[in-house]
Structure formats: C-alpha cells, structure tokens
C-alpha positions, 0 to 999 in steps of 0.5 A: 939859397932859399927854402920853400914849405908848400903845406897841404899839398894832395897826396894826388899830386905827390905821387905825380910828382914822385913818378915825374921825378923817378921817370926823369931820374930825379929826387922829388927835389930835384924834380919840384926845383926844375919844374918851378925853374921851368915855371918862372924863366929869368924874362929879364936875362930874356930881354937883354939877349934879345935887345943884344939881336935887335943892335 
C-alpha cells in the first residue's frame, strides 16, 4: 500500500481534522485515509454495477 506526505499543511485544518477523527473514534489517519477514499469512489467498479442493472 502506498504512502502520501501532504507538507504545509495549516494547522487550521489540522485541528479540524484531529476533531473530525476523535469525534468518529478514528486516528488522524485513519480519518484523513476514509476522507480521500470518500473524496475519490472507485467510478469504474460504479459502471460495471450499474451496466450488470441495465442487462
């Protein structure tokens, strides 16, 4: 599995993010990981269901 660095990140949006996470019971980690798994659906699995309805 891959690693990202995001540098100069604001420490505005850190603690944000740190609230987010302890408010979903999550590490900062394990918050930022399901926001961009949120941000960016796997569109092509998508299609494929949706062509399986269309038959």
């Amino acid at each position: 599995m891959a690693q990202i660095l995001v540098r100069q990140l604001d420490r505005n949006v850190i603690g944000r993010l740190k609230k987010r996470a302890k408010e979903h019971g999550r590490s900062l980690q394990s918050e930022v990981k399901t926001i961009l798994e949120e941000a960016v659906p796997d569109y092509e699995a998508a299609w494929k269901r949706l062509e399986g309805f269309r038959g």
